[in-house]
C-alpha positions in Angstrom: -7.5 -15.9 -1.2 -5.8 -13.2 -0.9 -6.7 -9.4 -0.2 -4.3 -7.0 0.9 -2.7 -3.4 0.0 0.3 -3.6 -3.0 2.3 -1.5 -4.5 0.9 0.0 -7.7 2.7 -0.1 -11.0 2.0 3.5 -11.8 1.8 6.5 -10.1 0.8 10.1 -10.6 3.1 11.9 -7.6 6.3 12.8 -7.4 6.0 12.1 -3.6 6.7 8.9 -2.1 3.5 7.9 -0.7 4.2 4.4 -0.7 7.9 5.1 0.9 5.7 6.7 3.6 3.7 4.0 4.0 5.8 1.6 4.6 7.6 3.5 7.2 4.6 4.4 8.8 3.4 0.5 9.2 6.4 -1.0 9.2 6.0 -2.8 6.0 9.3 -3.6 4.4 8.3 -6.0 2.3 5.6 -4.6 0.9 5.5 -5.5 -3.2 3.6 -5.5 -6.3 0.9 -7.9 -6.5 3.2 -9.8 -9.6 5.5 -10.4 -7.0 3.1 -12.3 -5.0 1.8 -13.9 -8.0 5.2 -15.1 -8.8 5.7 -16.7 -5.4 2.6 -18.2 -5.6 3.4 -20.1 -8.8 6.5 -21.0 -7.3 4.6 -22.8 -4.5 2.6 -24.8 -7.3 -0.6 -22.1 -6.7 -2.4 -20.9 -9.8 -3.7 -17.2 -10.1 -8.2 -17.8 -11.0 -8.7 -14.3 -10.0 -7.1 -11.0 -10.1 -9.1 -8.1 -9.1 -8.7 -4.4 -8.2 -10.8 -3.1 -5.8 -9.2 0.3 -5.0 -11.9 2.0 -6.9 -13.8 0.7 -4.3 -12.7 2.3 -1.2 -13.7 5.2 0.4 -10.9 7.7 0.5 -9.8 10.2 3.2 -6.9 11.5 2.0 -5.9 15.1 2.7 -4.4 17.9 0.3 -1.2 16.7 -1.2 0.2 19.7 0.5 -1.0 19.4 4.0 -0.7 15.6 4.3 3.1 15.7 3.1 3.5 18.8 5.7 2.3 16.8 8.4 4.7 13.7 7.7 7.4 15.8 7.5 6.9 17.9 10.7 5.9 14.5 12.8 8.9 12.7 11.3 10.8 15.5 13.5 9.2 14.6 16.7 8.7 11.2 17.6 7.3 8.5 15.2 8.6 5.5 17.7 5.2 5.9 19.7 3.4 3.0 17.4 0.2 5.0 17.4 1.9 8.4 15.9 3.9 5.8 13.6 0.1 3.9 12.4 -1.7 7.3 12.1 1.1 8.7 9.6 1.1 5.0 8.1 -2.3 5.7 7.1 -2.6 9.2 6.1 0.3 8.4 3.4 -2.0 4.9 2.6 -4.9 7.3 1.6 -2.8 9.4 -0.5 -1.2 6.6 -2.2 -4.3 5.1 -3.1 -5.5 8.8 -4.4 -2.3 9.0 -6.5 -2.3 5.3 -7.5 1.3 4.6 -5.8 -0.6 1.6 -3.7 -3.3 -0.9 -4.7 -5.8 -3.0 -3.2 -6.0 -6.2 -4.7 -7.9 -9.3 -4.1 -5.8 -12.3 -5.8 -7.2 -16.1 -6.1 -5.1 -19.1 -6.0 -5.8 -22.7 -6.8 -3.2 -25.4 -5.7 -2.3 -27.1 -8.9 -2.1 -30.7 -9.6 
């Protein structure tokens, strides 16, 4: 099993939310959740279940407007403190999920035969 934060297919921001995420948590490899389907059927895993559960979560994300100020003006002081670098990690996670730029997914594999 599998349950973790993706990349979404769609999006409805022009801002990089993800982009921000992944700086924030240091997350360069973050993907789609094909991609890790794909790997998975590479390592002789089947998919049984594919599931989204972002409609699930509880958001906190803040106005477009202030949360994109806030990256911007902390990205000019110092984001290599890992607690300033987390906390903007997940104020652009929230607004992803809002905007549909990240997913969380909960993925099932079965070791074929």
């Amino acid at each position: 099993m599998l349950l973790d934060d993706f990349i979404a297919e769609g999006s409805s921001s022009t801002y990089d939310w993800a982009g921000e995420f992944k700086r924030g948590w240091h997350l360069p490899q973050l993907a789609h959740a094909s991609r890790a389907i794909e790997l998975a059927r590479h390592h002789a895993f089947q998919l049984k279940a594919n599931q989204d559960l972002t409609p699930h979560l509880r958001l906190r994300a803040w106005p477009d407007a202030v949360a994109a100020n806030i990256l911007n003006i902390a990205r000019r002081f110092s984001t290599r403190l890992p607690m300033v670098s987390s906390l903007l990690g997940s104020l652009a996670q929230q607004n992803g999920f809002k905007h549909g730029q990240l997913c969380y997914r909960f993925l099932v594999f079965e070791r074929g035969h």
